[in-house]
C-alpha positions in Angstrom: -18.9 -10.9 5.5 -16.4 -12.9 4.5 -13.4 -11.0 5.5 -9.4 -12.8 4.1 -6.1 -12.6 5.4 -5.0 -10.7 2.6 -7.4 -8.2 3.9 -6.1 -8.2 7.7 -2.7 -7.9 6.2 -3.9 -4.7 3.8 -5.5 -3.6 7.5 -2.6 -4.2 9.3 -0.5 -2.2 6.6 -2.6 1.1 6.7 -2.8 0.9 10.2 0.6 0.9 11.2 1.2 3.6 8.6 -1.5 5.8 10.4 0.0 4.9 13.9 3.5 6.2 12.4 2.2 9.1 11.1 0.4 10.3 14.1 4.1 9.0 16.0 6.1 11.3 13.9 3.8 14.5 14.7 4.3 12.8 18.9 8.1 13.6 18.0 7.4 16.8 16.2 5.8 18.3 19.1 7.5 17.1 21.9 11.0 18.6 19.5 9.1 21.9 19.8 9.6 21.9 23.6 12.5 19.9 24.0 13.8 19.7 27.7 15.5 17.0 29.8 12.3 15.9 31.7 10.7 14.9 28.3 13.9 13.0 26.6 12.3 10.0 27.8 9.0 10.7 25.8 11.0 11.8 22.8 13.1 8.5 22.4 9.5 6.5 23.1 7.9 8.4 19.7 11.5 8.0 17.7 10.5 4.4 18.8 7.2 4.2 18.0 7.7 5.8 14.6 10.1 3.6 13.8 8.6 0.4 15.0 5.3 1.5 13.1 6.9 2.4 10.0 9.1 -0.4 9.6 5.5 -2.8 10.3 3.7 -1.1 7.7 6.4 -1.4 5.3 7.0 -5.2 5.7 2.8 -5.6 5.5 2.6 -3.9 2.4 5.6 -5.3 0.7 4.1 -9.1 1.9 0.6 -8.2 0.5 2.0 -6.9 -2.6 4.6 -9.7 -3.3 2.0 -12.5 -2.3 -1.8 -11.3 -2.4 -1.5 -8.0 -4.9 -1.2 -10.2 -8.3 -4.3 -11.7 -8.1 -6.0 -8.9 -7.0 -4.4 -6.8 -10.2 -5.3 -9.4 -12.9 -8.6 -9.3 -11.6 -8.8 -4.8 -12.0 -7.6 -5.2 -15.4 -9.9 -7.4 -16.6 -12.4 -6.0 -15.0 -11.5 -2.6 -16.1 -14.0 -0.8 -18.7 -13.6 2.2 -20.6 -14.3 3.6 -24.0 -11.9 4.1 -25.8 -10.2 1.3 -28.7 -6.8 1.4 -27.6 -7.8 0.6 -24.1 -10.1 -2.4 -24.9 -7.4 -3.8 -27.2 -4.4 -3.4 -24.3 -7.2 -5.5 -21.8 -7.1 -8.0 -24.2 -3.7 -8.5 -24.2 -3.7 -8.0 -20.5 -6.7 -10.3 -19.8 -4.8 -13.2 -22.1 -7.1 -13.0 -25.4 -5.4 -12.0 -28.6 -6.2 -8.1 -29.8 -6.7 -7.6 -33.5 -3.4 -8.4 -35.9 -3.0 -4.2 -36.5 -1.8 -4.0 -32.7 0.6 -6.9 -33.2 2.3 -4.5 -36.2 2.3 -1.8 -34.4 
């Protein structure tokens, strides 16, 4: 299996969004029994969530600013359904010409 660095990158993204997730619900319940001897567990998870959160965000705004395009032109084209309209919009999408009504429209 061939695997690209467009899909570490996607990996990497969802990861760090899960490890943030499960971070914020670490600060949630330590809140819930907030005392001084935990402080120092809190401010780990407020770190943790934001270190997470901020690495998913900069994956996924990398993937879709560099890898994303090429994966979407290839959905569209790709893309089947049944209906007219549809088939003439992934003609336009896909870089073929759709029939001279649409063009009026």
């Amino acid at each position: 299996m061939k695997v690209t660095m467009s899909d570490l990158i996607l990996l990497g993204h969802a990861t760090f969004g899960i490890l943030g997730t499960l971070s914020a619900l670490w600060v949630f319940v330590e809140a819930l029994n907030a005392r001084e001897e935990n402080a120092a567990r809190i401010r780990l998870a407020v770190a943790a969530v934001a270190i997470s959160m901020c690495a998913a965000g900069v994956l996924g705004g990398y993937w879709y600013l560099n890898a994303y395009p090429a994966d979407k032109a290839i959905i569209r084209c790709a893309a089947t359904s049944k209906g007219n309209e549809s088939r003439w919009l992934r003609r336009l999408e896909c870089g073929r010409r759709p029939p001279p009504l649409l063009w009026r429209l």
